[in-house]
Gaussian input, Z-matrix of N, CA and C with variables (Angstrom, degrees):
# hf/3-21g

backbone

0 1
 N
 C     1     B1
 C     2     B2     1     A1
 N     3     B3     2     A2     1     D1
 C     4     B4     3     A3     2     D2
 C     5     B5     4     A4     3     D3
 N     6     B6     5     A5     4     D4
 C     7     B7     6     A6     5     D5
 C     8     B8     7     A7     6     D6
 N     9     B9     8     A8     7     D7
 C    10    B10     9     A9     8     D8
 C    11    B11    10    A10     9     D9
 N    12    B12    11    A11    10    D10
 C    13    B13    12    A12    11    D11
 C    14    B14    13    A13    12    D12
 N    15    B15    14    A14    13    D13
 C    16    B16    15    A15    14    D14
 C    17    B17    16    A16    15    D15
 N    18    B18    17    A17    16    D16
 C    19    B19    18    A18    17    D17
 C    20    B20    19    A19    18    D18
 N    21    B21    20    A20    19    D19
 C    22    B22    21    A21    20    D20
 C    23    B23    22    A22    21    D21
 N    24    B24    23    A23    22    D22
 C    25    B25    24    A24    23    D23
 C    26    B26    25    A25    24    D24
 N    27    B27    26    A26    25    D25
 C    28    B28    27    A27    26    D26
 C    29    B29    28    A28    27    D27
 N    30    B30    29    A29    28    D28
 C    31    B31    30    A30    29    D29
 C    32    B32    31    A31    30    D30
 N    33    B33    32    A32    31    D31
 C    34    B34    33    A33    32    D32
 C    35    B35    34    A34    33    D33
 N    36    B36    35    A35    34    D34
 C    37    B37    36    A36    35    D35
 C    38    B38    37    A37    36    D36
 N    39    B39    38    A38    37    D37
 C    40    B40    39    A39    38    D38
 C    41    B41    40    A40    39    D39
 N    42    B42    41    A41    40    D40
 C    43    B43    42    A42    41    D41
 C    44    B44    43    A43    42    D42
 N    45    B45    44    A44    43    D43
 C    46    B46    45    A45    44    D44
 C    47    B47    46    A46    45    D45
 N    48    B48    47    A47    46    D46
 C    49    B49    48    A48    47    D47
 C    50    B50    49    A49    48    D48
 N    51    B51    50    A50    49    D49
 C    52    B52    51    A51    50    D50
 C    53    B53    52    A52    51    D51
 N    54    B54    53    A53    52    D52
 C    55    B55    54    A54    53    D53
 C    56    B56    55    A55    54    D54
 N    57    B57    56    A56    55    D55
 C    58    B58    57    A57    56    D56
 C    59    B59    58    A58    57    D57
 N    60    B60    59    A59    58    D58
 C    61    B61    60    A60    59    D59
 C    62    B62    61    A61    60    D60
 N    63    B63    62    A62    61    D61
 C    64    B64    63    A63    62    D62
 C    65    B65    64    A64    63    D63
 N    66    B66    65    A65    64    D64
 C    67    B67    66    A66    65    D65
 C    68    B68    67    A67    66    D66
 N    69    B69    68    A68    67    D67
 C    70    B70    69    A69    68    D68
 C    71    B71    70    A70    69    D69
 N    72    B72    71    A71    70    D70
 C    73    B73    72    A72    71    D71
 C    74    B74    73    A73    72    D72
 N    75    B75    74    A74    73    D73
 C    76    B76    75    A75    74    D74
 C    77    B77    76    A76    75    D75
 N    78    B78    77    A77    76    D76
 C    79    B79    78    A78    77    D77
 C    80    B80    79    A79    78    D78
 N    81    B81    80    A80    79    D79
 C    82    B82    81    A81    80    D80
 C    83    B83    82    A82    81    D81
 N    84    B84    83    A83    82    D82
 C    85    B85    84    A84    83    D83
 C    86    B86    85    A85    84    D84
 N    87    B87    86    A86    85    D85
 C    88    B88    87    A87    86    D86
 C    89    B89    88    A88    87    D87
 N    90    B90    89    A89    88    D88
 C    91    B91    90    A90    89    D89
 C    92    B92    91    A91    90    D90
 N    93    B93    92    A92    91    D91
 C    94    B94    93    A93    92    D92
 C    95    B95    94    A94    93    D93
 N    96    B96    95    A95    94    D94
 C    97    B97    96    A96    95    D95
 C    98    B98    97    A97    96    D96
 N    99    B99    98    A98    97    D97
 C   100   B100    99    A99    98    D98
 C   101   B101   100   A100    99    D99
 N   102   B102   101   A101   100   D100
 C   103   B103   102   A102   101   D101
 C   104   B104   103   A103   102   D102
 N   105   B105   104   A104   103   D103
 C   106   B106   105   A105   104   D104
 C   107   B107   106   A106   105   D105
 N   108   B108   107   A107   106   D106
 C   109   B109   108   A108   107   D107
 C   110   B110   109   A109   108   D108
 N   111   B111   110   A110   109   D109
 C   112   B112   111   A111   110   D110
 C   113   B113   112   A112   111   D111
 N   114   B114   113   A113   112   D112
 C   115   B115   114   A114   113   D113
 C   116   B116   115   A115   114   D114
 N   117   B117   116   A116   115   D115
 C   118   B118   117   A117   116   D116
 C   119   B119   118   A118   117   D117
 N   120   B120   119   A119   118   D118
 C   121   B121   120   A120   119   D119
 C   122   B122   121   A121   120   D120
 N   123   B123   122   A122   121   D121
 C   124   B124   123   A123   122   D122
 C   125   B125   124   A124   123   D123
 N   126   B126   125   A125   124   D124
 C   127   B127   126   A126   125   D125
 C   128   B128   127   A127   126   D126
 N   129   B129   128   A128   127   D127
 C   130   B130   129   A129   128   D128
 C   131   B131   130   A130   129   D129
 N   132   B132   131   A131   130   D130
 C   133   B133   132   A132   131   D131
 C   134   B134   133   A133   132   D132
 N   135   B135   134   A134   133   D133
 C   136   B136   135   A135   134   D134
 C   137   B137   136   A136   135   D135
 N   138   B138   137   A137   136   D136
 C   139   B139   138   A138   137   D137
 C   140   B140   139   A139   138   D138
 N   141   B141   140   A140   139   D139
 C   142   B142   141   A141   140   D140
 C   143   B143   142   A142   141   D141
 N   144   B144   143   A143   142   D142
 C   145   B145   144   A144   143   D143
 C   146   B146   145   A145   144   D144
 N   147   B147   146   A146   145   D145
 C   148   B148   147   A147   146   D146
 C   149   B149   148   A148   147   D147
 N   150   B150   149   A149   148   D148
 C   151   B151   150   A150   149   D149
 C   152   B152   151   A151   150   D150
 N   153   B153   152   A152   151   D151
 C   154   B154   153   A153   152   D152
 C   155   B155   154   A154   153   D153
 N   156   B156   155   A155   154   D154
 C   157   B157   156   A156   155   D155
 C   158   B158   157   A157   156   D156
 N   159   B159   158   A158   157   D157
 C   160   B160   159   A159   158   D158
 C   161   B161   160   A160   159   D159
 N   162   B162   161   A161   160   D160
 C   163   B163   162   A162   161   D161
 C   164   B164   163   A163   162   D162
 N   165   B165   164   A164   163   D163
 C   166   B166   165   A165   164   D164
 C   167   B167   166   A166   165   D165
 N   168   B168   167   A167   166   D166
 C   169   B169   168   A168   167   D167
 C   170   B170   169   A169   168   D168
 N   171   B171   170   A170   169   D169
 C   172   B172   171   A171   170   D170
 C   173   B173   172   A172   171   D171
 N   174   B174   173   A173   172   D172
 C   175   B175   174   A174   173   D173
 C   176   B176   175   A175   174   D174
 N   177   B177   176   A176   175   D175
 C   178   B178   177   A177   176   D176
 C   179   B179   178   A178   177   D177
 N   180   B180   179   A179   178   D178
 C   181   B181   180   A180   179   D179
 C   182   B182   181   A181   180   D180
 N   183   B183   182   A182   181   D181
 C   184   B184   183   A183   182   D182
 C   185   B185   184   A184   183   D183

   B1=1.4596
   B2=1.5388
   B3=1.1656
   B4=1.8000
   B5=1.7262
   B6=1.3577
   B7=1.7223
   B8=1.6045
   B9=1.0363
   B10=1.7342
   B11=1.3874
   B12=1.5376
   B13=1.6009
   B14=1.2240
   B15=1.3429
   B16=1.3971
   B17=1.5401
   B18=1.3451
   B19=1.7221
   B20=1.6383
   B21=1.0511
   B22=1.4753
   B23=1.7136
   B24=1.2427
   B25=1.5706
   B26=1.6552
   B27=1.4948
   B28=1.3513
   B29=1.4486
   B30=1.1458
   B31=1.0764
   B32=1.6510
   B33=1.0273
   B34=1.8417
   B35=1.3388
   B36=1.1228
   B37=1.0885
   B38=2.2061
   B39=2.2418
   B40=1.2592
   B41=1.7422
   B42=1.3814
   B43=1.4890
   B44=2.0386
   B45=1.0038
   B46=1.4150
   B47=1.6073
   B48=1.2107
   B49=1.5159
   B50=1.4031
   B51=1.2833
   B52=1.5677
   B53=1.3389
   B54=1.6403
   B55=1.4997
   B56=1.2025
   B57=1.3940
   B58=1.6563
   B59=1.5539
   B60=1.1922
   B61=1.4476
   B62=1.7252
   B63=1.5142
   B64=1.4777
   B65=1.4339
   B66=1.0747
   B67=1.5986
   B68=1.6828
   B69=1.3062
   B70=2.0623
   B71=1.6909
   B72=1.5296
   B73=1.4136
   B74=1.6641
   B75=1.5415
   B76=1.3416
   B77=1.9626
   B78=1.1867
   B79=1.5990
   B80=1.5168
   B81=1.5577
   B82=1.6714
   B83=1.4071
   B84=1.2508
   B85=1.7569
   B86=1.3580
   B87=1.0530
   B88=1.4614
   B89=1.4378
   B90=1.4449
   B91=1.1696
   B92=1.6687
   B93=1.4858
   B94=1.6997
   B95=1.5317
   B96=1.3464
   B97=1.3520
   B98=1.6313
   B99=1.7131
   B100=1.0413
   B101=1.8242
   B102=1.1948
   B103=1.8229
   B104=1.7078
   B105=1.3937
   B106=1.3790
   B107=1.7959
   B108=0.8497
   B109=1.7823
   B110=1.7200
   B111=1.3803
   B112=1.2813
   B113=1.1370
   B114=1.5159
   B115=1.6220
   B116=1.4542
   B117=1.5151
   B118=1.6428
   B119=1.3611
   B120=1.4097
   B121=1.0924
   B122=1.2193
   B123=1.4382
   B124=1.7467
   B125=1.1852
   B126=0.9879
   B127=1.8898
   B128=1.5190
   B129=0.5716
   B130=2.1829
   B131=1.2105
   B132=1.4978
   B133=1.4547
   B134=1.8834
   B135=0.8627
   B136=1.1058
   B137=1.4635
   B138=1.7891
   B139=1.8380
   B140=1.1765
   B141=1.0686
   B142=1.9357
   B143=1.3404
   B144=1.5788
   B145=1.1514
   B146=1.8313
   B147=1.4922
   B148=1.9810
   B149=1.2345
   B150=1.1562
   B151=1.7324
   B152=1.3884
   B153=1.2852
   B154=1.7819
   B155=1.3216
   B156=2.0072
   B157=1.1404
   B158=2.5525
   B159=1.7536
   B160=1.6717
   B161=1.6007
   B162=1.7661
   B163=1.4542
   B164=1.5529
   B165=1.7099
   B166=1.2236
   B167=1.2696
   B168=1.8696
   B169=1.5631
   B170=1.6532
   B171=1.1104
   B172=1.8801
   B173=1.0936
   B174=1.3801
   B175=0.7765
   B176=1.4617
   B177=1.3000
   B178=1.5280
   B179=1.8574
   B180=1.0642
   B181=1.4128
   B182=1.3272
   B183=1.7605
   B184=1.4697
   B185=1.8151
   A1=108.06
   A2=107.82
   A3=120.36
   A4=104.38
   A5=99.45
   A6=99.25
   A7=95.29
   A8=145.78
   A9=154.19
   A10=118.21
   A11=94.85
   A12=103.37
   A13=115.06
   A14=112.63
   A15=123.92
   A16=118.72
   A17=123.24
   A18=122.43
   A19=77.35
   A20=136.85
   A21=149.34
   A22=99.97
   A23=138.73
   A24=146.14
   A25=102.02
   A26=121.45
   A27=111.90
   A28=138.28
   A29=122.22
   A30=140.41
   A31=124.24
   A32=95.84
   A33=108.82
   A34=124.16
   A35=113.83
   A36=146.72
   A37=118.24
   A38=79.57
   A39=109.45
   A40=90.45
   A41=126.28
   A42=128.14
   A43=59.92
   A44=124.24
   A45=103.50
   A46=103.04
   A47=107.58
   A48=115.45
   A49=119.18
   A50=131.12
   A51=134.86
   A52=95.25
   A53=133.49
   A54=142.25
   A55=109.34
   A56=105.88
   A57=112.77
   A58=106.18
   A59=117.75
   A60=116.49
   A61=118.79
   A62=112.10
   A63=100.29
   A64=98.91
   A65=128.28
   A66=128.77
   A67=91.22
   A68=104.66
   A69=98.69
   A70=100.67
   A71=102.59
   A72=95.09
   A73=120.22
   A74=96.95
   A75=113.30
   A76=136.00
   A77=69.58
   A78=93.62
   A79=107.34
   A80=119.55
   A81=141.03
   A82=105.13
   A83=90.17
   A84=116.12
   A85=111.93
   A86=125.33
   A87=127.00
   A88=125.45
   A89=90.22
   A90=108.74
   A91=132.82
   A92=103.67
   A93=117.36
   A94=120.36
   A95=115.85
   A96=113.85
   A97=102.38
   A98=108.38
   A99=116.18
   A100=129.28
   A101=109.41
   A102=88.37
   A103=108.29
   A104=121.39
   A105=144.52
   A106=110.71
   A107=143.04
   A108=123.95
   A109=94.58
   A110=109.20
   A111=125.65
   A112=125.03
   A113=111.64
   A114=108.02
   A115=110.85
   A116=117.07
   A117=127.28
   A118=110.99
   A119=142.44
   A120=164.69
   A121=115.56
   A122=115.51
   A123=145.17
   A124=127.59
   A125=154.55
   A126=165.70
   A127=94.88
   A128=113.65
   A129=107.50
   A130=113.26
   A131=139.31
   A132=131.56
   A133=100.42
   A134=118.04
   A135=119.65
   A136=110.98
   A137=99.51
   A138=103.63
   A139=115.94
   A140=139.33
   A141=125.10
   A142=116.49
   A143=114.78
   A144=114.21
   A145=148.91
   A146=68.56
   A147=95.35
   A148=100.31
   A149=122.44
   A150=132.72
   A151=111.42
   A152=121.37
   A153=130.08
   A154=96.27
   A155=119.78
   A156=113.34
   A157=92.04
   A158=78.77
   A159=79.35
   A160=112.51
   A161=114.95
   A162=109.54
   A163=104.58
   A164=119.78
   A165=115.88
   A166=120.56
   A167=120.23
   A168=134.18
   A169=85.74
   A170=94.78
   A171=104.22
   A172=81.95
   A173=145.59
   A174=149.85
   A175=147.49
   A176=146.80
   A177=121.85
   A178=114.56
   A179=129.76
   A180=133.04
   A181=124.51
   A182=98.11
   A183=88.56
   A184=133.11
   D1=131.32
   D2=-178.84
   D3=-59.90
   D4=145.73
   D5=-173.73
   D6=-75.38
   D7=-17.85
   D8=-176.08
   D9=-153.84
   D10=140.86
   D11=164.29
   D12=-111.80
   D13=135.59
   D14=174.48
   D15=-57.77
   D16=172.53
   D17=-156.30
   D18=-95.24
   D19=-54.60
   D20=-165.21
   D21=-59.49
   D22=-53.25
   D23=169.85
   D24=-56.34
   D25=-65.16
   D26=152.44
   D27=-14.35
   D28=-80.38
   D29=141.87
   D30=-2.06
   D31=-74.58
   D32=167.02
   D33=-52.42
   D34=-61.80
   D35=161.46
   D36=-8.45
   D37=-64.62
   D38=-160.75
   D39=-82.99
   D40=-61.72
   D41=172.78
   D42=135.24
   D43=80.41
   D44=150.02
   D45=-162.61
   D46=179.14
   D47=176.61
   D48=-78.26
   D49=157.68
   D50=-166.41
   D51=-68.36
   D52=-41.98
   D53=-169.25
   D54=-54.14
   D55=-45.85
   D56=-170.79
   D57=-75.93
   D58=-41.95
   D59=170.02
   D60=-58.30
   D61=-26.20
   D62=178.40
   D63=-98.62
   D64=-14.52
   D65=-173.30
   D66=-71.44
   D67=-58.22
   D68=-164.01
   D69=-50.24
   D70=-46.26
   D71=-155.86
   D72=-72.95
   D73=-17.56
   D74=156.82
   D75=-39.58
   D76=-52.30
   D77=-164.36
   D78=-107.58
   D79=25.95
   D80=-163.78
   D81=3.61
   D82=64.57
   D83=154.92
   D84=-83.27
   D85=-46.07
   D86=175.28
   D87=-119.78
   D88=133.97
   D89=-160.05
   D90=-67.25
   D91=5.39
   D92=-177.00
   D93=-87.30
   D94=-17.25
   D95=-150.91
   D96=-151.43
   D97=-178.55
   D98=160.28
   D99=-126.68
   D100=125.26
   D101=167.03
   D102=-95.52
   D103=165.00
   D104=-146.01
   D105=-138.80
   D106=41.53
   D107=-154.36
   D108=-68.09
   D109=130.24
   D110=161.47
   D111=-113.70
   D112=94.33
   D113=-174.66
   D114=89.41
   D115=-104.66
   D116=171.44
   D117=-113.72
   D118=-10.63
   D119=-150.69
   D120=-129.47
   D121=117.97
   D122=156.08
   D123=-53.23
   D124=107.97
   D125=-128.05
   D126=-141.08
   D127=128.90
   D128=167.45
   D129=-128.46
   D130=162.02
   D131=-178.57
   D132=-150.45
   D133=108.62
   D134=177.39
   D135=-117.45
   D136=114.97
   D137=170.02
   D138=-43.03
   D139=140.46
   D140=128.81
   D141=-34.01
   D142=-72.57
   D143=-177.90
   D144=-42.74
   D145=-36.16
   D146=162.04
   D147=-68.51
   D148=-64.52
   D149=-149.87
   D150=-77.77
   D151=-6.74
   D152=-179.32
   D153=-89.83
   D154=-43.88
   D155=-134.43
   D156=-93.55
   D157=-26.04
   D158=-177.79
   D159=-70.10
   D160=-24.86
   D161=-174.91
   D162=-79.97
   D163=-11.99
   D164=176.94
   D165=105.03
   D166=25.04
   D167=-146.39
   D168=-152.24
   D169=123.36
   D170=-171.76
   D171=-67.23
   D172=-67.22
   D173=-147.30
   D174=-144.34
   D175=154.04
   D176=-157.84
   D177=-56.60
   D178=145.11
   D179=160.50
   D180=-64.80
   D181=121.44
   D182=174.81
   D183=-64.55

């Protein structure tokens, strides 16, 4: 399992747009990850483990 998922793999994943994925995680709407603002700039961190278990996928797909 990858140490991170990207906002863009997210995204796909969910059937949703990259916005909505940094907007939830922004505003800890969702429950997988973290956003960070540094300065002017957004950081995001999204588990695997969180993020398999909230889309309902024990685990990543082969």
């Amino acid at each position: 399992m990858p140490n991170q998922i990207t906002i863009k793999q997210a995204a796909e994943i969910m059937g949703k747009c990259q916005q909505f994925v940094r907007v939830g995680l922004q505003r800890g709407l969702l429950p997988f990850g973290t956003a960070v603002k540094v300065k002017t700039r957004w950081n995001y961190y999204i588990s695997p483990k969180l993020f398999y278990e909230y889309v309902g996928q024990p685990k990543e797909p082969d």
